[in-house]
Every structure is written in C-alpha cells, then in structure tokens.
Backbone bond lengths (Angstrom), bond angles and torsions (degrees), N, CA, C in turn:
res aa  C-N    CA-C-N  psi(-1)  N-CA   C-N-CA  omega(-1)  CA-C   N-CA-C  phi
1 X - - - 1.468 - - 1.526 109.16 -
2 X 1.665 125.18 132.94 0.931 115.02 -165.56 1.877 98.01 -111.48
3 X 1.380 114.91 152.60 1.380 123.05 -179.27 1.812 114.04 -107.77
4 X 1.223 107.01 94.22 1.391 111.92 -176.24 1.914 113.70 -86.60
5 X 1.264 120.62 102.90 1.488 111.65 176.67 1.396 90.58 -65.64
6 X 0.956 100.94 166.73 1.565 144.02 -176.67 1.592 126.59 -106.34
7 X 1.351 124.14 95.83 1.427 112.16 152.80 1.511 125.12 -138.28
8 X 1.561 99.16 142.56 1.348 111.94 -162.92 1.519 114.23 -106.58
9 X 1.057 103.89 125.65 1.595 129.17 -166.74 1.585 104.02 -66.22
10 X 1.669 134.91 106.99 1.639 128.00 -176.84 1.907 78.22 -144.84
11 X 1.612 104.34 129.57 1.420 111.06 175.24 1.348 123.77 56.25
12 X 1.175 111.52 7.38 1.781 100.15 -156.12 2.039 118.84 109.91
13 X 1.427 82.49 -23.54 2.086 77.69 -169.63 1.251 99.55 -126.47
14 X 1.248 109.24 152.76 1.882 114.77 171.36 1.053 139.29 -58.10
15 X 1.120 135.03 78.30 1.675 131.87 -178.36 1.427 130.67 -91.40
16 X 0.909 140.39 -141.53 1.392 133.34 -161.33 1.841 92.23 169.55
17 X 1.405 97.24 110.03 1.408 123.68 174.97 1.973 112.10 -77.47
18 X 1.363 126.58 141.77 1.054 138.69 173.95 1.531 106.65 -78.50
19 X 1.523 133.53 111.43 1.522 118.07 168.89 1.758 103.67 49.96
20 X 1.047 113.11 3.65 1.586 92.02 166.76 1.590 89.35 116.50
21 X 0.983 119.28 -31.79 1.526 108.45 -156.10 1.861 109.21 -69.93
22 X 1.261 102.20 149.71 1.330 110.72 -172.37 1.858 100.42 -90.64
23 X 1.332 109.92 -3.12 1.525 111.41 -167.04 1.589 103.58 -108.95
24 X 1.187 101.04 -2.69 1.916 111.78 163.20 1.696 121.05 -134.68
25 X 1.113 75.67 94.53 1.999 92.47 -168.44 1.764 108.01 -113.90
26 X 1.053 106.87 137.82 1.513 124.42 165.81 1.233 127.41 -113.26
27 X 1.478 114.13 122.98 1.686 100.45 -160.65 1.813 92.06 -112.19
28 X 1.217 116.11 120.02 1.283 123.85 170.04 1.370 128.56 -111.61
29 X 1.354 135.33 9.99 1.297 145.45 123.21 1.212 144.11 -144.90
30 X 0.885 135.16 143.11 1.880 116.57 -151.37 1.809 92.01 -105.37
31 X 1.026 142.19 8.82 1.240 148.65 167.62 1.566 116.59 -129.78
32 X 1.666 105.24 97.28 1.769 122.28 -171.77 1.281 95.94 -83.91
33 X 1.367 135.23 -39.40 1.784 118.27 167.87 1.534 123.01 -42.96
34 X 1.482 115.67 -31.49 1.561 127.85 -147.64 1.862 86.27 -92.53
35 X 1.540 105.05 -47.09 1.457 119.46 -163.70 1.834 106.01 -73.68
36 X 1.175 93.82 -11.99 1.436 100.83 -172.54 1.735 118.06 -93.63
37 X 1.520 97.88 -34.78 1.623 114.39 157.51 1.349 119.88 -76.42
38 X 1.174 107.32 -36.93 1.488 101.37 148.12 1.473 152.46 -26.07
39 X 1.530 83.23 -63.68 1.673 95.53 151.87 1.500 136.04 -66.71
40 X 1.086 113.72 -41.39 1.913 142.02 161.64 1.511 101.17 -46.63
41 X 1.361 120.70 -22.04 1.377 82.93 -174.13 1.480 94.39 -113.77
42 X 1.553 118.82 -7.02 1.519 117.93 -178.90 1.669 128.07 -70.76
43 X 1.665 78.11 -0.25 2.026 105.75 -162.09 1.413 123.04 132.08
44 X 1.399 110.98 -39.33 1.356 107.08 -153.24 1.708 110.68 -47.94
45 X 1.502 124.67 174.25 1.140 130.40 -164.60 1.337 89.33 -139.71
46 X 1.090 143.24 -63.00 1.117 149.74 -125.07 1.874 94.82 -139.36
47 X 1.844 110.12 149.77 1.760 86.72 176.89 1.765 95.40 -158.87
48 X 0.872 114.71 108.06 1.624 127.03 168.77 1.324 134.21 -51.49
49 X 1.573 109.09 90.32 1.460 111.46 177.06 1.356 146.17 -97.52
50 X 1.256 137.92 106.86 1.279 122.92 -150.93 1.596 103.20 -128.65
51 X 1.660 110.05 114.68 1.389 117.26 176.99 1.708 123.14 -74.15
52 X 1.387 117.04 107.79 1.577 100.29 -165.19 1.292 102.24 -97.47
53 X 1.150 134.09 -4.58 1.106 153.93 152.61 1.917 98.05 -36.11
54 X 1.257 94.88 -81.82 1.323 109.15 -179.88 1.813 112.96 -43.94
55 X 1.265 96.85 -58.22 1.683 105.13 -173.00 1.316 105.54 -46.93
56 X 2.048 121.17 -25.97 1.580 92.00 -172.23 1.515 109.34 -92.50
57 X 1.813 91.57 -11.38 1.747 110.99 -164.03 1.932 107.27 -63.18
58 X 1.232 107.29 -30.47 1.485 117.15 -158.17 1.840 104.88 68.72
59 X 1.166 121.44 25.46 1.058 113.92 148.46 1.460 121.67 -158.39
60 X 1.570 145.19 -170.07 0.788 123.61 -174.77 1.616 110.02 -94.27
61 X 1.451 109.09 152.98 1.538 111.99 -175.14 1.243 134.05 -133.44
62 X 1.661 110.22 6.91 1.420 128.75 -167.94 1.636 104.80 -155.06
63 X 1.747 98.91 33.70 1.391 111.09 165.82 1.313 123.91 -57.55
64 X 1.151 117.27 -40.95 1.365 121.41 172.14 1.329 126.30 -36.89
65 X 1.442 101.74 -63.91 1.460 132.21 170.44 1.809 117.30 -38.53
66 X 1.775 93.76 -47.36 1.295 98.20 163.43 1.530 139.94 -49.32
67 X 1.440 93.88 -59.48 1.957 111.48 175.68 1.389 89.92 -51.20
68 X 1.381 120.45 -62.80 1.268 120.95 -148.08 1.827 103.64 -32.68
69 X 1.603 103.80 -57.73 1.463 127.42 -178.54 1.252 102.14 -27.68
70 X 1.328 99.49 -61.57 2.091 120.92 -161.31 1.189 104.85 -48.80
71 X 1.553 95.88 -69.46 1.746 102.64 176.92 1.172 123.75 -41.65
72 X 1.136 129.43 -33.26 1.457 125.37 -151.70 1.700 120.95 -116.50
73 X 1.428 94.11 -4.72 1.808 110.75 173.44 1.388 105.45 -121.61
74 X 1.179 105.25 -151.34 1.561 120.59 -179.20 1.476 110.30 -140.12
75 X 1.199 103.18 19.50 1.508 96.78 -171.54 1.473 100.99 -81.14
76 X 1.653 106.47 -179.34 1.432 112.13 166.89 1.725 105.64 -120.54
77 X 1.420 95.69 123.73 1.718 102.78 -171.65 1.244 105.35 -101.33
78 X 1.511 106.18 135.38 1.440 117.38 158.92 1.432 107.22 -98.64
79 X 0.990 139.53 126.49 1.771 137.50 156.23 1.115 124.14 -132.42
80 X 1.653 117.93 144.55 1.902 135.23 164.95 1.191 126.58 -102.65
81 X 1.218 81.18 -162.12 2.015 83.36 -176.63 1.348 135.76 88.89
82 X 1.628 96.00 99.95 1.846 97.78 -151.96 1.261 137.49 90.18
83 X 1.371 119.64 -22.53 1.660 136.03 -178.25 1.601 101.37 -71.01
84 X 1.380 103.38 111.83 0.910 114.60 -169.47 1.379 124.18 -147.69
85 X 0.946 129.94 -15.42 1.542 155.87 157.55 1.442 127.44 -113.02
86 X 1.547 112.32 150.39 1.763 106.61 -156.68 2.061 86.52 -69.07
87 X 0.970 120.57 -28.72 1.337 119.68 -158.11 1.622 99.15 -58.84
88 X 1.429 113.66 -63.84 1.737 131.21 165.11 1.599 82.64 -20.35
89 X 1.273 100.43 -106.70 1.486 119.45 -152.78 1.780 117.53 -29.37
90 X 1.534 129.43 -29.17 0.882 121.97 162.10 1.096 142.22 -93.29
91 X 1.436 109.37 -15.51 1.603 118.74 142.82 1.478 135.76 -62.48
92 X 1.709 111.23 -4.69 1.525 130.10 167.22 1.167 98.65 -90.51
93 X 1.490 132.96 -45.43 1.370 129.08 -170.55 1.454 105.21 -64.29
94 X 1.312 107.33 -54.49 1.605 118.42 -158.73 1.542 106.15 -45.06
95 X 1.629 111.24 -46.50 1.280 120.61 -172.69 1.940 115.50 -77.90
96 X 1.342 116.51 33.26 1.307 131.09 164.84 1.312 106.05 67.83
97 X 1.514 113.61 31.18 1.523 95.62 163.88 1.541 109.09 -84.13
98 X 1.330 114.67 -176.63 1.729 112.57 -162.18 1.593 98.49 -98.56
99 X 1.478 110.31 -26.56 1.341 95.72 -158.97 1.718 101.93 -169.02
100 X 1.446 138.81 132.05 1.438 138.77 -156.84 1.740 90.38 -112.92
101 X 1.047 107.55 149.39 1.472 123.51 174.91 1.494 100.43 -115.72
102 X 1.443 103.72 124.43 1.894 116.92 -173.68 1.684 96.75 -119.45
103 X 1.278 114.12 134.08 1.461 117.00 -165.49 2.047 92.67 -126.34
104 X 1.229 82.80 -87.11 2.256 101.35 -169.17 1.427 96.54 -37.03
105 X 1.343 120.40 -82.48 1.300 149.98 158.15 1.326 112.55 5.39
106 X 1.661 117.65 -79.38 1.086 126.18 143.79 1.497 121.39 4.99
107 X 1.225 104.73 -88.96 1.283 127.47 -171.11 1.825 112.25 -53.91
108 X 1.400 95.20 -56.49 1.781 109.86 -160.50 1.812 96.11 -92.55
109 X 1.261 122.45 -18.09 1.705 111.09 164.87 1.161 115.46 -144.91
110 X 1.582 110.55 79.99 1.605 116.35 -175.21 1.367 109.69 -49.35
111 X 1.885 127.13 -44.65 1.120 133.52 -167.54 1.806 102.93 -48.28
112 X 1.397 102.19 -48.19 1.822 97.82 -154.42 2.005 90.80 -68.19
113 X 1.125 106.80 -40.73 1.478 94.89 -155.99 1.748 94.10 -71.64
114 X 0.870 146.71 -55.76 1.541 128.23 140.44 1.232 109.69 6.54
115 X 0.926 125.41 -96.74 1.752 115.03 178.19 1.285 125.66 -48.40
116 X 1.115 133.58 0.95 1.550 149.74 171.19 1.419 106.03 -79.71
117 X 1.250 90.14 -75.93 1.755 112.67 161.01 1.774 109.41 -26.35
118 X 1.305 112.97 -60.53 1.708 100.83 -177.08 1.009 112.22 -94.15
119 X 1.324 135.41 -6.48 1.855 132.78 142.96 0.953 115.86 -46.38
120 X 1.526 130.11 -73.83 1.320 145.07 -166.96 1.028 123.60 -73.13
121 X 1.248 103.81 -2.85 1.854 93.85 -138.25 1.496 177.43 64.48
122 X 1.514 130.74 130.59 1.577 87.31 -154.92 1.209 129.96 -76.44
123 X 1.562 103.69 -4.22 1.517 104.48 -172.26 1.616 114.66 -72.61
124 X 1.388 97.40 -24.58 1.972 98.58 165.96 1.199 137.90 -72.40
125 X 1.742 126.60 -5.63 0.997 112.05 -152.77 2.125 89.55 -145.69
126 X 1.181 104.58 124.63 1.233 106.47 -165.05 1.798 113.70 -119.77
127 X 1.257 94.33 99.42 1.842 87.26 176.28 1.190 141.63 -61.92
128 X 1.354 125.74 127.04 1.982 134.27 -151.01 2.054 80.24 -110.31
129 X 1.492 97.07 94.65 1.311 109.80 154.15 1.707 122.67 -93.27
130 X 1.282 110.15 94.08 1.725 99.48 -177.24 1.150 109.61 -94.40
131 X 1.467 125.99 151.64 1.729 125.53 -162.59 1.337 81.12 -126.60
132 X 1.269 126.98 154.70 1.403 166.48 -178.60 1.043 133.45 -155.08
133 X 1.323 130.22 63.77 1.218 147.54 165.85 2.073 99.48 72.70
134 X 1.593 79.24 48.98 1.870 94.12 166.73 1.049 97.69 91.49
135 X 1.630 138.78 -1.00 1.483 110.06 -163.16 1.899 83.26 -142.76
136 X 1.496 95.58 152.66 1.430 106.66 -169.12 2.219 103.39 -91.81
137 X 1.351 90.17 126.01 1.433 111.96 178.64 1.530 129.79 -70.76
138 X 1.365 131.78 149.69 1.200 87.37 -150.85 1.718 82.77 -145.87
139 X 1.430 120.59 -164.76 1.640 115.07 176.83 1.876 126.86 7.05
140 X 1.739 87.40 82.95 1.552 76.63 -177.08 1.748 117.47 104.02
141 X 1.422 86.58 -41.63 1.806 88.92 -162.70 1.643 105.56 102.97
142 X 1.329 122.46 11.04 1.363 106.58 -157.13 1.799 95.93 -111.33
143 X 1.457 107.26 -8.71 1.569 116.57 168.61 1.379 139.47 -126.13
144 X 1.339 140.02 144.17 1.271 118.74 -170.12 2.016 116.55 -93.52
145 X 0.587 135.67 148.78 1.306 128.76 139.41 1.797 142.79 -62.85
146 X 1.417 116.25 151.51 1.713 85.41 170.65 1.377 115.72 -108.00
147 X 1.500 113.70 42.88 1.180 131.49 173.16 1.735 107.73 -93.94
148 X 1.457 96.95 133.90 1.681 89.67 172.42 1.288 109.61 -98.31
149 X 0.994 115.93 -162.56 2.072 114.72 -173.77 1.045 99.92 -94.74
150 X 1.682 142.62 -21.39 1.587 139.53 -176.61 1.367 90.48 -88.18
151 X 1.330 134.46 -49.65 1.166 116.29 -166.81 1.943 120.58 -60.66
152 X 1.393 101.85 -40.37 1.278 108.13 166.56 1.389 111.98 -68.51
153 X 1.047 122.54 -36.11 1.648 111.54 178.26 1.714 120.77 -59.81
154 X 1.359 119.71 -26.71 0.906 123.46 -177.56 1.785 118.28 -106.75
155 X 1.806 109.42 11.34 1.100 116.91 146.24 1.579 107.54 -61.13
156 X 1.324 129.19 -56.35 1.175 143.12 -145.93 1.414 109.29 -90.06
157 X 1.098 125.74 -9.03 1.790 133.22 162.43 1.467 106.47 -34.52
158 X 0.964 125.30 -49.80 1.630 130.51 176.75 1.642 137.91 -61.25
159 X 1.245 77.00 -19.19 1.786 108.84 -164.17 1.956 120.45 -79.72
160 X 1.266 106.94 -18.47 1.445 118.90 -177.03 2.234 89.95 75.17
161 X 1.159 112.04 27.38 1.312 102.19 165.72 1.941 129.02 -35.94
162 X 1.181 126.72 121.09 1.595 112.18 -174.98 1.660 105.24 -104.84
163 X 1.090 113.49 -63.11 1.435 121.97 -162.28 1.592 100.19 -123.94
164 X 1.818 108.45 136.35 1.016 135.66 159.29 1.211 122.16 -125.64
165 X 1.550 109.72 131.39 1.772 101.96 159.42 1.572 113.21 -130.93
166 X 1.376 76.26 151.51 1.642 108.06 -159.64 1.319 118.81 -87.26
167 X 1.380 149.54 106.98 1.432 125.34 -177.39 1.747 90.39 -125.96
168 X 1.317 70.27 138.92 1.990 86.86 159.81 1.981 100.73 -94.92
169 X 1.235 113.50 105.23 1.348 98.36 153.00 1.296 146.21 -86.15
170 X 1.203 112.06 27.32 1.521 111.55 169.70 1.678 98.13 -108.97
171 X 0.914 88.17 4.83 2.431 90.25 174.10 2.014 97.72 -101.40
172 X 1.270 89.13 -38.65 1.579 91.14 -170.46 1.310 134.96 -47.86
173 X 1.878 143.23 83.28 0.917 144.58 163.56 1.758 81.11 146.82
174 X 0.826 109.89 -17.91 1.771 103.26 -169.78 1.059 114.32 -62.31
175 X 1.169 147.68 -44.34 1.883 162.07 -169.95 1.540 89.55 71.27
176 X 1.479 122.87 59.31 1.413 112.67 178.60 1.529 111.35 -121.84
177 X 1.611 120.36 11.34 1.485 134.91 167.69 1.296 97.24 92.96
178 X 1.607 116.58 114.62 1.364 129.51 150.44 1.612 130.10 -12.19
179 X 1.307 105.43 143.78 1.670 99.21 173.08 1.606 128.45 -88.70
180 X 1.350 108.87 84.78 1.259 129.41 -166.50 1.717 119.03 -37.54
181 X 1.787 96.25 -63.91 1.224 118.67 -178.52 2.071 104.20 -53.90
182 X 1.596 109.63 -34.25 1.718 92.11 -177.24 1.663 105.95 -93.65
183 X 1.331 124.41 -7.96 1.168 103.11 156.15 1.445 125.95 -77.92
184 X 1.697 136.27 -25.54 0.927 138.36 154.37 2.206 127.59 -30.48
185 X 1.701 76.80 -53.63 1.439 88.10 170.75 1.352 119.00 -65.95
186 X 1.739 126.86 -28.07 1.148 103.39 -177.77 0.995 131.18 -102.78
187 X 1.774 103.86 1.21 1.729 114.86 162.05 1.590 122.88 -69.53
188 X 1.368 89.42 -21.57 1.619 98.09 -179.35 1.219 117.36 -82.35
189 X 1.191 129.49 -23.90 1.648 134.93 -164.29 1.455 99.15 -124.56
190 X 1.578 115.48 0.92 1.879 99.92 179.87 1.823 69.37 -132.23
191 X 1.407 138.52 117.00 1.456 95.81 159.21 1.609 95.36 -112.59
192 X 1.406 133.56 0.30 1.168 112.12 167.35 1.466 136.69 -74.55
193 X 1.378 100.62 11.61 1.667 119.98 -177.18 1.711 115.93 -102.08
194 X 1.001 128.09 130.42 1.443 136.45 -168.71 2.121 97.54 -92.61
195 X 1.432 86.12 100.37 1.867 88.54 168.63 1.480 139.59 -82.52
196 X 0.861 121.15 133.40 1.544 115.30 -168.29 1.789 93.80 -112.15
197 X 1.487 97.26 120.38 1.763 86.30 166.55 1.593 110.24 -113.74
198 X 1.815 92.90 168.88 1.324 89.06 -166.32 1.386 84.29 -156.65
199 X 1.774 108.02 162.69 1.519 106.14 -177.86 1.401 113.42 112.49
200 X 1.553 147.95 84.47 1.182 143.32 164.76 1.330 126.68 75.58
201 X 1.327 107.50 41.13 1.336 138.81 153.35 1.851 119.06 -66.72
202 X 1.220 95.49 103.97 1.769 113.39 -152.02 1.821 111.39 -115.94
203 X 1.251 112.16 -31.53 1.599 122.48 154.46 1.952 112.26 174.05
204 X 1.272 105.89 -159.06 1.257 84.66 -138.82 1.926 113.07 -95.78
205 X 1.861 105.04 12.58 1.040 102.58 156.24 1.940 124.69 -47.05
206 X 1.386 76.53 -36.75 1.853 99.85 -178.71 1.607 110.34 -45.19
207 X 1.369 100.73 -57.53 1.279 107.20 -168.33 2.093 107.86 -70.29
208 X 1.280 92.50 -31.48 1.399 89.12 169.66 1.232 143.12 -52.67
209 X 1.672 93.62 -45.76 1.715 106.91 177.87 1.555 109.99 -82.64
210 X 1.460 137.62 -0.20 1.366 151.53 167.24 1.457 86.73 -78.13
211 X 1.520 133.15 -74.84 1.313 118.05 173.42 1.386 147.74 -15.21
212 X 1.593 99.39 -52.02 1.604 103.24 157.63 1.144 145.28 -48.84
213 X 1.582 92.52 -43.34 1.434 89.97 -170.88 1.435 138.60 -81.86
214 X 1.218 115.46 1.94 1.656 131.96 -31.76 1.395 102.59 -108.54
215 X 1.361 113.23 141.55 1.787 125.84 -175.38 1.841 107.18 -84.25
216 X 0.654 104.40 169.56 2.201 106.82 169.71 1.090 88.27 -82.69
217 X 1.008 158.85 -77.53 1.438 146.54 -95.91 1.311 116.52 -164.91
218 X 0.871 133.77 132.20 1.850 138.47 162.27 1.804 120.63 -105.30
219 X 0.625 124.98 107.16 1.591 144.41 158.09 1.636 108.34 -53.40
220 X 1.095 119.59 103.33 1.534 139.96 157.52 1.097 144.51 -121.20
221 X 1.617 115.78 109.98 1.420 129.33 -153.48 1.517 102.11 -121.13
222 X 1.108 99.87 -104.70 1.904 114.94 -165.86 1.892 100.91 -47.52
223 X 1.311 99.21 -35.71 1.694 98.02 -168.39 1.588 104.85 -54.76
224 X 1.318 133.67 -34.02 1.096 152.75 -127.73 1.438 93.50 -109.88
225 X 1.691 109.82 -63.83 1.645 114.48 -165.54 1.887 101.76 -71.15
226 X 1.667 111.34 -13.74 1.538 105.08 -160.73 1.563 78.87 -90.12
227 X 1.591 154.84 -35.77 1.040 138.90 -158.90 1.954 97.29 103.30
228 X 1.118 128.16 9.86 1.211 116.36 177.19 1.496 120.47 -38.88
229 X 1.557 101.21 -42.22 1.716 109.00 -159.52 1.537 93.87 -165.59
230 X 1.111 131.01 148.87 1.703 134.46 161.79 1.314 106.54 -46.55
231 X 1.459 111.64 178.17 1.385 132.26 151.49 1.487 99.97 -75.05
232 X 1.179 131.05 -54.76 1.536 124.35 -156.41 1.455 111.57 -82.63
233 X 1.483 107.06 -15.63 1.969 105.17 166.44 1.281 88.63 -73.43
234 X 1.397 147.37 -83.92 1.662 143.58 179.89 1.153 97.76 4.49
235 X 1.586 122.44 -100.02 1.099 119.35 172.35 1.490 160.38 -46.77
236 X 1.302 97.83 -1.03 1.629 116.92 140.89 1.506 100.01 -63.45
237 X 1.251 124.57 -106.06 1.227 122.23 -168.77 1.241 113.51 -19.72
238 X 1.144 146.77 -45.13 1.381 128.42 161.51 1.474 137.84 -55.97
C-alpha cells in the first residue's frame, strides 16, 4: 500500500479545502517546493498534487510549481486539476510527470479518456472519482452529476482501467475517519482496479483499517498539516 501526502495548489501555496469548498480554505505553507522536500526526506515515495487553481480554471495553472517539485526531488508525482483535453494531458506527461489525474472529463466523456488510457497508458493516467452523497462530483467539486460511481465504473470495464481514487467529499478535510464500507465495496466488485482512498483520514487506526481491505494507496492531507500522526508512522502502516 502506497502513502501519498497531499498538497493542494490555492494561489501559489498549499492549503487544505473544507468538504471541498473553495469558501473554507486553510493555507499551511506558502512554499509547495519546501513542503514537498519536506516530505522526501521524511520517506515519502510517492506525493499527491492537486491544482485547484486549475480545477476551477479548466486548465492547469500552477504548472510551474509542479515541475518545479519533479525536478527537484525524487519523488514520483501524480497530479490534477484542469486536465481536460488530450492536448493538457500530453503536455503534462511529456514534461516527466509520472502520472495525470483526470476528474470532470472522466465523468462527462468516458469515450476520450479511454483513448488516453490506450495512448498513454494505464499506468499514467489515474481517475479522481468524487462521491457526494452517491453521486459523482464534478468541475472543482462545485457540481454534481447524475452519474453514480458504479455506474461509471462499469462504463470503464473495457478500457484496461488501472488506478482509481475515490474521495468521499463530505469526509474530506474533516479528520472524521474515511469511508471504509465504500472502499470495501469497490475492491470487491472492481478487484482488478488499484484504489486510492482519500477523504478523512484522522490517525492511524484509519490507515489500518484501509490496510485490510486492502486499497493501493492512501491520500493524506489535513491529518498530516494538523500534526495528527508523522509521515513516517503512515508509512509504517504501510
């Protein structure tokens, strides 16, 4: 199981969104290069970037910020936000990131990201399924779809799909414990898909019972910047 910290791209500096909302933000370092070596040297392997900038822009907007990351550690980055066109996405790839996070897109043109998928590959391209009270979220987080997450999942049976992550956003930023029971469900009914959860990760019983069942990946944000638990207890548990 791999442990991805989390930082989210608002102006230029890292914050940490309430439930999604762009109108409850926490800014906990105004330097994402510094916060990002940070992590690199605590262990991390792997490091989760998400431009919200981008997510409202429909494109990306704190690219810079990104390479900068790439260049300058060793990690392997996955990042979103805004990717939304094949053009985006291969000009993110091209520039050595490891892996693009496709969210709206996703959702509203299963066909194209399918074809992304057998260009790229699946190991590059990772789907941002957000659930909202059953129904998948969409630009931003700021809309719903009337797509549910099974129903889209089983567009994508065809697709050589690899990696999904899952967020419940009404857990997200809360430190009020992940939704156990829907990651359970979707290892069980997708199991050739590698899950990443994300969403209300509060300490490290949390990370344990994600263990069992067991997901790829964990997503860690607020737990991390509030002092819940280290990076390097995380990674024990993994």
């Amino acid at each position: 199981m791999n442990i991805y910290p989390a930082i989210d791209l608002l102006n230029g500096q890292c914050v940490r969104l309430y439930k999604g909302s762009y109108d409850h933000v926490t800014v906990y370092e105004s330097d994402p290069l510094k916060m990002a070596q940070l992590f690199a040297q605590q262990g991390a392997k792997n490091l989760h970037i998400v431009d919200l900038d981008g997510a409202k822009a429909g494109q990306a907007v704190n690219l810079e910020i990104i390479l900068a990351i790439k260049k300058n550690t060793d990690l392997i980055i996955q990042t979103g936000g805004g990717i939304r066109t094949y053009e985006q996405a291969k000009n993110i790839l091209n520039k050595n990131i490891d892996r693009i996070i496709v969210g709206s897109v996703a959702v509203s043109n299963p066909s194209e990201i399918k074809n992304w998928i057998r260009e790229f590959g699946p190991e590059k391209i990772v789907l941002a399924l957000d659930v909202r009270n059953e129904k998948l979220a969409v630009h931003g987080w700021e809309a719903d779809s009337e797509k549910s997450l099974w129903e889209l999942l089983d567009e994508y049976q065809d697709s050589g799909l690899k990696h999904v992550l899952c967020t419940d956003i009404n857990l997200d930023g809360t430190l009020s414990g992940p939704n156990v029971n829907l990651y359970k469900s979707c290892v069980n009914n997708y199991p050739d898909i590698l899950f990443q959860a994300s969403g209300g990760m509060s300490n490290l019983n949390d990370l344990s019972a994600l263990a069992k069942i067991p997901v790829s990946g964990i997503i860690i944000g607020k737990a991390l910047y509030e002092n819940k638990f280290t990076l390097s207890e995380a990674l024990r548990v993994s």
